[in-house]
MDAnalysis code that builds the backbone (N, CA, C; Angstrom):
import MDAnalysis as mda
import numpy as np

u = mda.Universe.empty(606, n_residues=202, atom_resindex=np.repeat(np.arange(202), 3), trajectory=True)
u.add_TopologyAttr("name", ["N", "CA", "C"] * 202)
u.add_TopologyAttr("resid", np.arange(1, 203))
u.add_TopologyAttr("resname", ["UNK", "UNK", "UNK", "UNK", "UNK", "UNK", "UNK", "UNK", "UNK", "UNK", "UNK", "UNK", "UNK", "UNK", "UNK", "UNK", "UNK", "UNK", "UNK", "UNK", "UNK", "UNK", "UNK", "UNK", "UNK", "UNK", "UNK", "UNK", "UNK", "UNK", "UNK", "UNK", "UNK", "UNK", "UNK", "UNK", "UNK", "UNK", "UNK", "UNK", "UNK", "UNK", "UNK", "UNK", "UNK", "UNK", "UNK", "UNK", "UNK", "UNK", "UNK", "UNK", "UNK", "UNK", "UNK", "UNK", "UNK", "UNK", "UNK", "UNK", "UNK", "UNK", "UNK", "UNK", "UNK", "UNK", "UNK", "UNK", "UNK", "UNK", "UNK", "UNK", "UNK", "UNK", "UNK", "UNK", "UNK", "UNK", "UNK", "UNK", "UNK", "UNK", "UNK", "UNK", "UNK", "UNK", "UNK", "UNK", "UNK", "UNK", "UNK", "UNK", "UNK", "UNK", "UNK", "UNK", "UNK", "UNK", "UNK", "UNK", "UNK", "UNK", "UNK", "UNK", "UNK", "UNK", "UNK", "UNK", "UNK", "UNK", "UNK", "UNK", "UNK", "UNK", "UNK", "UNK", "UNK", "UNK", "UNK", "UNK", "UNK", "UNK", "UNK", "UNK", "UNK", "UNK", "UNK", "UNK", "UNK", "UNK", "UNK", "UNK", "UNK", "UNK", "UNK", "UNK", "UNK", "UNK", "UNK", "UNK", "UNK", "UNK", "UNK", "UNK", "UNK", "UNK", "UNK", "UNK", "UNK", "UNK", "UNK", "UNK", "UNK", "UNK", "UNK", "UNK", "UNK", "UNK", "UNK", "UNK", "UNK", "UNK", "UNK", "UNK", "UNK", "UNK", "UNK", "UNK", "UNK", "UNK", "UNK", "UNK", "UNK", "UNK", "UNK", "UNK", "UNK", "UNK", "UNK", "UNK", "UNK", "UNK", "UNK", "UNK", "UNK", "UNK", "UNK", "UNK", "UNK", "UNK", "UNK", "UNK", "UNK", "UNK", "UNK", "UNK", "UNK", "UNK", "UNK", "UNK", "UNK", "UNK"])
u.atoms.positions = np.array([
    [0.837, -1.199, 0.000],
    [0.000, 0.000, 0.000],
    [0.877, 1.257, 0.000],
    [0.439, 2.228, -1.098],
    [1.561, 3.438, -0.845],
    [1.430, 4.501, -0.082],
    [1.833, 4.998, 0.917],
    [1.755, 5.464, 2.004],
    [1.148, 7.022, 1.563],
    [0.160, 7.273, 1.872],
    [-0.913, 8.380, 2.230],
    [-0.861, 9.561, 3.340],
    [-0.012, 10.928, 3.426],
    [-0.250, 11.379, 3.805],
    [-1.288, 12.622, 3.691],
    [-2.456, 12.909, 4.594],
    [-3.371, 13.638, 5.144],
    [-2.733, 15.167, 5.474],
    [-2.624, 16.360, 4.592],
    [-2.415, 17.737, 4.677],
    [-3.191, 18.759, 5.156],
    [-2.985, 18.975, 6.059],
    [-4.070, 20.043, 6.414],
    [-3.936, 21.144, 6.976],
    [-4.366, 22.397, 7.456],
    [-4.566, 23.935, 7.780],
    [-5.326, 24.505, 7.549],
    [-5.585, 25.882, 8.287],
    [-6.356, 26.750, 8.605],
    [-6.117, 27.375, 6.786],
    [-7.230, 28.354, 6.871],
    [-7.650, 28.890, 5.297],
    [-6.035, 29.840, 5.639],
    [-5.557, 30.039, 4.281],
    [-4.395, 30.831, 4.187],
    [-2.712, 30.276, 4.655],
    [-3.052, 29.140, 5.321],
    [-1.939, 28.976, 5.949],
    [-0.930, 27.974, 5.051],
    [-1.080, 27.954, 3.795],
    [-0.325, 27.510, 2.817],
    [-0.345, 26.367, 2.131],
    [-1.417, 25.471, 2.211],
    [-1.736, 24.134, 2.091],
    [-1.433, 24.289, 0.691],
    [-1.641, 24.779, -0.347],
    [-1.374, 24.350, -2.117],
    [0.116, 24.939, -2.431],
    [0.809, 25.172, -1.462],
    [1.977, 25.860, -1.594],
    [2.821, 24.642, -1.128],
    [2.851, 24.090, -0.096],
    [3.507, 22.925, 0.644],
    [3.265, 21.872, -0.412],
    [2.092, 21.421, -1.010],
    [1.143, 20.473, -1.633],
    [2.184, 20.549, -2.946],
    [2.783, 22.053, -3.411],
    [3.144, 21.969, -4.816],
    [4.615, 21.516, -4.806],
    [5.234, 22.040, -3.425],
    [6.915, 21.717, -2.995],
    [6.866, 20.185, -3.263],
    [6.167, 19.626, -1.978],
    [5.570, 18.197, -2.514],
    [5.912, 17.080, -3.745],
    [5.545, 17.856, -4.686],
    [5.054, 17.660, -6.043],
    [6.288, 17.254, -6.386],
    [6.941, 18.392, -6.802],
    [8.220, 18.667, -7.033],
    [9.071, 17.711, -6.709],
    [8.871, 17.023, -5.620],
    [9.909, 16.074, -5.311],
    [9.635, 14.654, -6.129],
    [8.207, 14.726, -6.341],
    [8.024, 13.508, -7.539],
    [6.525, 12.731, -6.337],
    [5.978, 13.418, -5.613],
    [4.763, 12.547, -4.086],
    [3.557, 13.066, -5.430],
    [2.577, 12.020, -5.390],
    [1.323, 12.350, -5.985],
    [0.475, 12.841, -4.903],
    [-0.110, 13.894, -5.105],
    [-0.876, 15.297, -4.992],
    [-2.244, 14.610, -5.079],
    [-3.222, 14.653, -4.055],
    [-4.753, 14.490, -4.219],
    [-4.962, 16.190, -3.520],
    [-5.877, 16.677, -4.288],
    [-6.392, 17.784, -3.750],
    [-7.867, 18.221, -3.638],
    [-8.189, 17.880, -2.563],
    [-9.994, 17.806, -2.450],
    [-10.520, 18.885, -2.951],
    [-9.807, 19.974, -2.742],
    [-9.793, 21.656, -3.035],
    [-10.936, 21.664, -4.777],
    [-9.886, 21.020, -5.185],
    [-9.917, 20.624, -6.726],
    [-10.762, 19.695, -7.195],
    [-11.069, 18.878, -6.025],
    [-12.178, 18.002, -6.925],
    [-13.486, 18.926, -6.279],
    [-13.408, 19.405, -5.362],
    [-14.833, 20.428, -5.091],
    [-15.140, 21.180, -6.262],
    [-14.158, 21.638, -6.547],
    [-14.462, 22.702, -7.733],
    [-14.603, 22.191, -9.132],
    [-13.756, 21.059, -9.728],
    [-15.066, 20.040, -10.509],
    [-16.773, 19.661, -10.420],
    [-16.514, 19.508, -9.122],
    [-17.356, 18.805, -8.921],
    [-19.046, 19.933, -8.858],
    [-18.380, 21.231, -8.554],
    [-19.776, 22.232, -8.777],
    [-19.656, 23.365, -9.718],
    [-18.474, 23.343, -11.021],
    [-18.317, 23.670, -12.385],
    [-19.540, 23.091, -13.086],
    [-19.785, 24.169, -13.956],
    [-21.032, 23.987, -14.943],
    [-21.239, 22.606, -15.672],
    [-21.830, 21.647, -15.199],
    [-21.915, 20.390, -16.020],
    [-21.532, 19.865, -14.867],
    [-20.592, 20.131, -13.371],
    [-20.578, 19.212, -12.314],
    [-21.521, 18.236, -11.605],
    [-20.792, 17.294, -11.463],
    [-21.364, 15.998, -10.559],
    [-22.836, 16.600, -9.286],
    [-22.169, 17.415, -9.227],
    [-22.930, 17.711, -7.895],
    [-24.070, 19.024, -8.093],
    [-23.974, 19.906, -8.984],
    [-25.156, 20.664, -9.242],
    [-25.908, 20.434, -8.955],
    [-26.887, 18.739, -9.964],
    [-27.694, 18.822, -9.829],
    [-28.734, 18.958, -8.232],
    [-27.861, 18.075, -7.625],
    [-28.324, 17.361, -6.199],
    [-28.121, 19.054, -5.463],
    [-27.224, 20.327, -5.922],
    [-26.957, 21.629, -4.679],
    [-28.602, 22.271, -5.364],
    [-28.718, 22.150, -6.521],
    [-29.994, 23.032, -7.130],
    [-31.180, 22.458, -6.103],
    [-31.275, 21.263, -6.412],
    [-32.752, 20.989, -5.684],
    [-32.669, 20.673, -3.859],
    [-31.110, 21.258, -3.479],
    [-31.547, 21.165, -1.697],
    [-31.745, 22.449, -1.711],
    [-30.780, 23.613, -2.420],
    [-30.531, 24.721, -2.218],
    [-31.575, 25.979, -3.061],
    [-32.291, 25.346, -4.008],
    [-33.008, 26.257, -5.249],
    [-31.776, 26.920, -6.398],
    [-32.435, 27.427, -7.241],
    [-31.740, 27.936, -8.316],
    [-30.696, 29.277, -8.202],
    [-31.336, 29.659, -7.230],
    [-31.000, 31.105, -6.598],
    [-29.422, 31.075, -6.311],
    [-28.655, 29.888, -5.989],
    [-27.490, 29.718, -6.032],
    [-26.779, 28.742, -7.206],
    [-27.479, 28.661, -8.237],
    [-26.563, 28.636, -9.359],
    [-26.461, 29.791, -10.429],
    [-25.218, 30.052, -10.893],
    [-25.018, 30.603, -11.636],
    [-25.576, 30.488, -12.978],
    [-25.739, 32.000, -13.641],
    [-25.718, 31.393, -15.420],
    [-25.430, 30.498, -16.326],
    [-24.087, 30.668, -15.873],
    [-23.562, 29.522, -16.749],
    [-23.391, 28.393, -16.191],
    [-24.008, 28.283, -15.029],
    [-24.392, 26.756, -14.731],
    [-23.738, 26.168, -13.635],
    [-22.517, 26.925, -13.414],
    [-21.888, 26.755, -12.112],
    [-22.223, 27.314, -10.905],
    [-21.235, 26.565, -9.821],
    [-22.260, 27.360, -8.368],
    [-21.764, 28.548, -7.807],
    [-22.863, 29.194, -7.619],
    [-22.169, 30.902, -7.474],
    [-21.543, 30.391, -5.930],
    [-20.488, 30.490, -6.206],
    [-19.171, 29.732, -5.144],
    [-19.802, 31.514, -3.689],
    [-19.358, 32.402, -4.106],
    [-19.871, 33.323, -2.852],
    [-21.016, 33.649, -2.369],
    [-22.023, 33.320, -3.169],
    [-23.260, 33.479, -2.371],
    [-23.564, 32.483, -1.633],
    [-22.643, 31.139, -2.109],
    [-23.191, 29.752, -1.085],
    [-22.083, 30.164, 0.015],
    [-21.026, 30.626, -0.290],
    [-20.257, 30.914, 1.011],
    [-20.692, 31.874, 2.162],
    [-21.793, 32.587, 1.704],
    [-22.270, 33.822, 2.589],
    [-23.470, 32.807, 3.381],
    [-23.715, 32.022, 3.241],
    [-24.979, 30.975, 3.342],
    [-24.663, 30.382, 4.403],
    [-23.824, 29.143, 3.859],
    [-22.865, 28.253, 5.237],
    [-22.238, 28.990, 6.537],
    [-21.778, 30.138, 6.192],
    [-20.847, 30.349, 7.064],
    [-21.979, 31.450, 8.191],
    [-23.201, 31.768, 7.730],
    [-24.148, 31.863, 8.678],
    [-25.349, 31.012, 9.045],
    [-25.501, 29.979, 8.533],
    [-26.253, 28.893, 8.905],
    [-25.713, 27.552, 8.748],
    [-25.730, 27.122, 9.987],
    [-24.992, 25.581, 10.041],
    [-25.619, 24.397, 9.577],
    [-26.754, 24.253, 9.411],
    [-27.442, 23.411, 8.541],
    [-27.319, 23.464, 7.598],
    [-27.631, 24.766, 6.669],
    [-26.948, 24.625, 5.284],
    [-25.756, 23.979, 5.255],
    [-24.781, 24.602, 5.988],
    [-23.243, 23.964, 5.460],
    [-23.457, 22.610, 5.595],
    [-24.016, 21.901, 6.760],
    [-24.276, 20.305, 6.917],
    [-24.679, 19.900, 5.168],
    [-25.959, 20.404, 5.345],
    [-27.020, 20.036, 3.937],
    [-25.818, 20.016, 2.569],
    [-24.709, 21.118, 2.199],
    [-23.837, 20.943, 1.397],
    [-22.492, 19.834, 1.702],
    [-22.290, 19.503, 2.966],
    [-21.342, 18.861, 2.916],
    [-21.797, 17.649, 2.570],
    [-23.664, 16.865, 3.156],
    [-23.803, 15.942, 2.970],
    [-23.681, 15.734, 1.296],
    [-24.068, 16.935, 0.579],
    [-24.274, 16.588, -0.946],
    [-22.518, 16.174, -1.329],
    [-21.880, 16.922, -1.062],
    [-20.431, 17.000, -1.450],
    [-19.389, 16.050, -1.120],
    [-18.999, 15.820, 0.193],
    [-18.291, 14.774, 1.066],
    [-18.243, 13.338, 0.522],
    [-19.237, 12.659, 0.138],
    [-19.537, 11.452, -0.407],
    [-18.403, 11.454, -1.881],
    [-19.176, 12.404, -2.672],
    [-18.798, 12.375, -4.210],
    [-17.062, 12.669, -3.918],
    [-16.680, 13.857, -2.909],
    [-14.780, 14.073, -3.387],
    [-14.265, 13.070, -2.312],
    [-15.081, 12.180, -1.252],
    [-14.262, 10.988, -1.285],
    [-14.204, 10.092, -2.277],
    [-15.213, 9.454, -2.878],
    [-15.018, 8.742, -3.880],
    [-13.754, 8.834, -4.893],
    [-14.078, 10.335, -5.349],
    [-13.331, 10.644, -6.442],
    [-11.506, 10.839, -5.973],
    [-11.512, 10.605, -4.400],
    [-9.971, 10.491, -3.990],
    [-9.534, 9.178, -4.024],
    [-10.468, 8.361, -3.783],
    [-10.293, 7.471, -4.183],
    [-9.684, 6.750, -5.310],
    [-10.745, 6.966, -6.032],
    [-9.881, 6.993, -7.773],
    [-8.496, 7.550, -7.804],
    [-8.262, 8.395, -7.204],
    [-6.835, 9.175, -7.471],
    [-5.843, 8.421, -6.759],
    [-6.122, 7.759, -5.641],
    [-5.038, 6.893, -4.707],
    [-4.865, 6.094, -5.754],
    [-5.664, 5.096, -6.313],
    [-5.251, 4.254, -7.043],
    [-4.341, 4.263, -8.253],
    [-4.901, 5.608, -8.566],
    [-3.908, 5.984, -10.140],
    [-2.519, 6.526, -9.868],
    [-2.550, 6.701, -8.600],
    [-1.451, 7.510, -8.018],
    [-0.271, 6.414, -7.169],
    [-0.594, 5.501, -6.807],
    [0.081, 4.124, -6.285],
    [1.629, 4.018, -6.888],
    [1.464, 4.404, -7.828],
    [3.155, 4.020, -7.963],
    [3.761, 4.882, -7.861],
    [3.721, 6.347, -7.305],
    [4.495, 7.594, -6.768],
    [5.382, 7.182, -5.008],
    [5.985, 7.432, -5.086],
    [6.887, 7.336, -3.672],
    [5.590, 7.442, -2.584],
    [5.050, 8.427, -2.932],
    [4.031, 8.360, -1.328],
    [3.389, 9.166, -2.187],
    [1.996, 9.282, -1.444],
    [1.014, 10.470, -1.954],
    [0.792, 11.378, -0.448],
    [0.225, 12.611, -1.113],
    [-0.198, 13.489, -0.107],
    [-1.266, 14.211, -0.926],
    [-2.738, 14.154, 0.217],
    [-3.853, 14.207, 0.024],
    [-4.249, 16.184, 0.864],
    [-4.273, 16.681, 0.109],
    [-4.492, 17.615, 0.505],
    [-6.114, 17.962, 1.106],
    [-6.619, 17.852, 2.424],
    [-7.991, 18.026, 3.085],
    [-8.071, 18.943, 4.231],
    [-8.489, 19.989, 3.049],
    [-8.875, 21.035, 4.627],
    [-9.553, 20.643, 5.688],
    [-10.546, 19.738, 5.752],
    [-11.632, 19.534, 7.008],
    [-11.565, 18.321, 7.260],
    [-9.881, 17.592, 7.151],
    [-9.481, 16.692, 7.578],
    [-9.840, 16.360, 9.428],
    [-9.624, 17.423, 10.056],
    [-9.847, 17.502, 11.500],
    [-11.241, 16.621, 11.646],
    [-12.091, 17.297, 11.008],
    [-13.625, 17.139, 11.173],
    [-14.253, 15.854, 10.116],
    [-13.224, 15.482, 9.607],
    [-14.029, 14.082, 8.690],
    [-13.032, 12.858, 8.904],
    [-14.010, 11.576, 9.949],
    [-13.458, 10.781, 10.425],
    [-13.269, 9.744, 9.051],
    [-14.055, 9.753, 7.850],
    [-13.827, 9.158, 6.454],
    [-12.445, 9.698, 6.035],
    [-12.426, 10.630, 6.063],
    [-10.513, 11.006, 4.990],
    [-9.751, 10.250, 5.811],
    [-9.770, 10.710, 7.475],
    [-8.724, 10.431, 7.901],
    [-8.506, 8.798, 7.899],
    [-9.425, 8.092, 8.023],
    [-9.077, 6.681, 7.672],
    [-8.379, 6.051, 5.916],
    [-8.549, 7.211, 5.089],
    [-7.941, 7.393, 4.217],
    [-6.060, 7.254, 4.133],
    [-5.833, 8.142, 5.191],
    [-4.548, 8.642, 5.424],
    [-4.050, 7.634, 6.752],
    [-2.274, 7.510, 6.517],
    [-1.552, 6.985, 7.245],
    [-1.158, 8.195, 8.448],
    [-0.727, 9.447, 7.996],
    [-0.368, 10.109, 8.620],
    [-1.110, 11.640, 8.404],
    [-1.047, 12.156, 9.523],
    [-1.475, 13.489, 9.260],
    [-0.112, 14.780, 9.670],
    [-0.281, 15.416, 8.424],
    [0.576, 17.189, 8.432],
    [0.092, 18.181, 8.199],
    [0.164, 19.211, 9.316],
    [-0.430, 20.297, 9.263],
    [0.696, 21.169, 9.413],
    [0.044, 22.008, 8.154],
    [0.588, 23.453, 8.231],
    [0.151, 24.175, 8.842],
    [0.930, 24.969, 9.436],
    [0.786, 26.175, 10.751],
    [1.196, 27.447, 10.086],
    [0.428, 28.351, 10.803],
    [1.176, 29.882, 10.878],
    [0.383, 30.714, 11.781],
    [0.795, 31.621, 12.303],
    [-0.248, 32.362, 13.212],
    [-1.424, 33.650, 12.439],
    [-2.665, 33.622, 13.145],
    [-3.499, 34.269, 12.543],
    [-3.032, 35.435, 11.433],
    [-2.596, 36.053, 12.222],
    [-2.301, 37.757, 11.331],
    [-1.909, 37.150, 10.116],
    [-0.839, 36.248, 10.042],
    [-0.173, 35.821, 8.370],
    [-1.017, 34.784, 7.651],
    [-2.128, 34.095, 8.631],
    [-3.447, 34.120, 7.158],
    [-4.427, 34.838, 6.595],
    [-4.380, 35.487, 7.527],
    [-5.340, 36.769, 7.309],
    [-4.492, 37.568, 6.064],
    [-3.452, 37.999, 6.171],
    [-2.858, 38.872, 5.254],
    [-2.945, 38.190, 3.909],
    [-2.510, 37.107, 3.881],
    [-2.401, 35.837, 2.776],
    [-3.371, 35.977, 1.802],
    [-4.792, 35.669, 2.662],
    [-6.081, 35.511, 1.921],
    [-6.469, 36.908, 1.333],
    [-6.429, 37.791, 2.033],
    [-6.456, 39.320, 1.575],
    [-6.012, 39.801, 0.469],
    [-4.212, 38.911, 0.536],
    [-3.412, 39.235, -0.654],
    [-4.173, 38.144, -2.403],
    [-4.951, 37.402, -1.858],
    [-5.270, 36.237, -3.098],
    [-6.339, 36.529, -3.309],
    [-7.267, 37.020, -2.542],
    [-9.132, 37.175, -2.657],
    [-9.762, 38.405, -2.563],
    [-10.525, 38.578, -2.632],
    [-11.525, 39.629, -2.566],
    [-12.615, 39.982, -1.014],
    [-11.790, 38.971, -0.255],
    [-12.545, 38.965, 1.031],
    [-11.978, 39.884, 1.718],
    [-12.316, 40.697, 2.730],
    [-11.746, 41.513, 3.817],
    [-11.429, 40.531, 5.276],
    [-11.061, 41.352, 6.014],
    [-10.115, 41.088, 7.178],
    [-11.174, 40.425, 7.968],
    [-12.554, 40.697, 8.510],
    [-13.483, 40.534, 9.326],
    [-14.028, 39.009, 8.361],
    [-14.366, 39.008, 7.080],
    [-14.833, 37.738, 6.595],
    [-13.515, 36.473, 6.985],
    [-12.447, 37.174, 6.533],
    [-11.558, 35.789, 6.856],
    [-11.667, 35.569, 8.461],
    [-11.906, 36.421, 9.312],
    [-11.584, 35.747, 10.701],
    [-12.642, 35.368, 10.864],
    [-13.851, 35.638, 10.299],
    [-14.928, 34.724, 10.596],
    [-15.090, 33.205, 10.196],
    [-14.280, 33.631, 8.659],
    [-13.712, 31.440, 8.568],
    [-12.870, 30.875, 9.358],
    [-11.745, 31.722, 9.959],
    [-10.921, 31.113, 10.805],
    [-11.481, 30.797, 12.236],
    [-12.496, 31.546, 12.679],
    [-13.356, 31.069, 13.787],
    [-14.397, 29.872, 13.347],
    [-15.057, 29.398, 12.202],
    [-15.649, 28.382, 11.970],
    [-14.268, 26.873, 11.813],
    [-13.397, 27.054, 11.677],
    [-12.675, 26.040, 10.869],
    [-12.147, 25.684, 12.284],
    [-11.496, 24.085, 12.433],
    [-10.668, 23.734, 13.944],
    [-10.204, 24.857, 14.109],
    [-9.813, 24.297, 15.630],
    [-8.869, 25.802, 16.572],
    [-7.796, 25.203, 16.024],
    [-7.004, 26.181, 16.254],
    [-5.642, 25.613, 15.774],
    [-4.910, 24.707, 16.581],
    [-5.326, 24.898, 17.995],
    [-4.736, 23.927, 19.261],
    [-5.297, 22.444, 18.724],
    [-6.300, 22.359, 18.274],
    [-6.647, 21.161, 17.928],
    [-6.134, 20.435, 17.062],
    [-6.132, 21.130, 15.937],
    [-5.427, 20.662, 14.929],
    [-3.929, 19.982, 15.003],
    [-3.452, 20.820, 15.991],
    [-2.088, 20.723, 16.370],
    [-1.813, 19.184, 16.905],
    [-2.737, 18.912, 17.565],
    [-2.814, 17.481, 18.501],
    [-3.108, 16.642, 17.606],
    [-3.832, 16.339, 16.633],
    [-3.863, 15.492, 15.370],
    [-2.671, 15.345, 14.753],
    [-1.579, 16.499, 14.360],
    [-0.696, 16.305, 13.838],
    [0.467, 15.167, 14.595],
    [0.914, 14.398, 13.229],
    [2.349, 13.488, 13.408],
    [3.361, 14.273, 13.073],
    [2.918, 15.496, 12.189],
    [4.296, 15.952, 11.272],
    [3.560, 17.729, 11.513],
    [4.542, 18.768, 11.281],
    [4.056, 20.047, 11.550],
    [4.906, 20.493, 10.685],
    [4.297, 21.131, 9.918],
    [5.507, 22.612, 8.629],
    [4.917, 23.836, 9.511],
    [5.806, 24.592, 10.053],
    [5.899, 25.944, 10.004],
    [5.787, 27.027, 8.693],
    [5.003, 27.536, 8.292],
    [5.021, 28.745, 7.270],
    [4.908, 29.731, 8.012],
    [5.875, 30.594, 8.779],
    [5.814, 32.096, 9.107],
    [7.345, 32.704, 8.698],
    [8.108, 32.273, 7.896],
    [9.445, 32.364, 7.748],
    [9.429, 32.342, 5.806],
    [8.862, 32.276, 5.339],
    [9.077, 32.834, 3.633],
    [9.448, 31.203, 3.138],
    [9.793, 31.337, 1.924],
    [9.590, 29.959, 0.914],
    [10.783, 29.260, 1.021],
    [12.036, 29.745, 1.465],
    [13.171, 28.411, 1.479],
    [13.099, 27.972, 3.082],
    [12.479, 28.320, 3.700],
    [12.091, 27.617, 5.212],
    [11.553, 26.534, 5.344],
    [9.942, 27.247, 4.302],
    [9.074, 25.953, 3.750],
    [9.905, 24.662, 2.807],
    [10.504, 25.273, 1.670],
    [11.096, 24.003, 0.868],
    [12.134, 22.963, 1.607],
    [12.945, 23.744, 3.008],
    [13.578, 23.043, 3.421],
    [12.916, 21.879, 5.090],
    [11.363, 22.736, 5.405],
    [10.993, 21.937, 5.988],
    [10.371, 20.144, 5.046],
    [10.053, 20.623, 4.118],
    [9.325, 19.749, 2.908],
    [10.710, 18.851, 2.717],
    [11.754, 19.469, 2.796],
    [12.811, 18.542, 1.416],
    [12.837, 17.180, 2.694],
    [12.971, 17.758, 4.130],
    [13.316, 16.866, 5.206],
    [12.173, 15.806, 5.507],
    [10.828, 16.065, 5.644],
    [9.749, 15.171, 5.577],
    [9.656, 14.172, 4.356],
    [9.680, 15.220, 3.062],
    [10.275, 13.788, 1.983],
    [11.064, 12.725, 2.100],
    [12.380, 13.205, 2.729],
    [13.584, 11.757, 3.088],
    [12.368, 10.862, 3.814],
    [12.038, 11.511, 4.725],
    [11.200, 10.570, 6.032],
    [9.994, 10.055, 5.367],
    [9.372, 10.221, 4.390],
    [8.380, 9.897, 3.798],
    [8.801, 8.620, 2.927],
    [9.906, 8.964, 1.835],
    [10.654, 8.307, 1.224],
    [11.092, 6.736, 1.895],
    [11.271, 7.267, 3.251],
    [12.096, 6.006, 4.353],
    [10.596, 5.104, 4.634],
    [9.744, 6.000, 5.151],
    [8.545, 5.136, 5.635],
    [8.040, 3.828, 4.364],
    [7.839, 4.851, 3.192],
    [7.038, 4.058, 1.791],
    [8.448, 2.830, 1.717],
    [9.382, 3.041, 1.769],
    [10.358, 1.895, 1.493],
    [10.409, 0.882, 2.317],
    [10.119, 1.311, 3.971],
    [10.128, 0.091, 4.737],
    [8.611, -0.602, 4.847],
    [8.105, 0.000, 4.592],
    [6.158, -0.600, 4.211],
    [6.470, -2.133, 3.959],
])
């Protein structure tokens, strides 16, 4: 079996950045991120089933899901977000699925899952879990610098998403991101050897 590691962090705190160092070294990349966003692209798997919990009112024209008005939705009513995860969760495990398999002959894979904390399905997925860290202010700035959200919306995701103390206690493995990109590549190059060592003695 080729060894599966479970990636995870708070919004901003660098998860497709670590995920791409990763890459680079030759580890196959699952990124749930990415199959979400297949998966509710115009012609996606999952439309149909968000139209008729949610009404039309949150799809777009062209057929995709107006990604911010469902975000203004969830993140003030918790049933909705339930009602979308139940539609969603099912279909981008499956479809990680598929990807472990195609992905099997890479040194190790790493599965990139934000709400790894909170879904006892991925994590039985994964051998190990790594979380990226950084302290609030430098995701906040992050997301600011990539999106269109302000300062008060991101801390309101960072108050819905694990505490970070929590997260912390799940972790086997921890990357620091508060130190710029050869900190990160050189925390990554060192978990690879160790990754490398684990998949070989399997």
């Amino acid at each position: 079996m080729t060894l599966c590691i479970g990636l995870t962090g708070g919004i901003g705190c660098g998860k497709s950045t670590v995920a791409g160092l990763f890459a680079e070294h030759g580890a196959g990349i699952i990124d749930t991120d990415a199959i979400s966003h297949r998966l509710t692209r115009s012609g996606g798997e999952a439309i149909a089933a968000i139209s008729a919990a949610f009404g039309k009112d949150y799809i777009m024209d062209d057929g995709a899901l107006d990604r911010a008005k469902m975000r203004g939705l969830v993140f003030s009513d918790a049933a909705a977000k339930q009602r979308l995860e139940l539609i969603l969760h099912p279909l981008i495990l499956e479809q990680a699925k598929v990807q472990l398999q195609q992905l099997r002959t890479r040194p190790y894979i790493v599965a990139v899952v934000p709400l790894l904390p909170e879904s006892p399905a991925f994590r039985q997925l994964v051998q190990r879990v790594l979380v990226v860290d950084c302290d609030e202010h430098n995701q906040v700035e992050r997301v600011i610098g990539r999106s269109r959200m302000g300062g008060a919306e991101i801390r309101g995701i960072i108050a819905q998403q694990t505490p970070r103390a929590e997260r912390l206690q799940l972790a086997d493995d921890v990357i620091h991101n508060d130190a710029g990109l050869d900190s990160l590549a050189e925390q990554v190059a060192v978990l690879h050897q160790r990754y490398s060592g684990m998949q070989n003695s399997n």
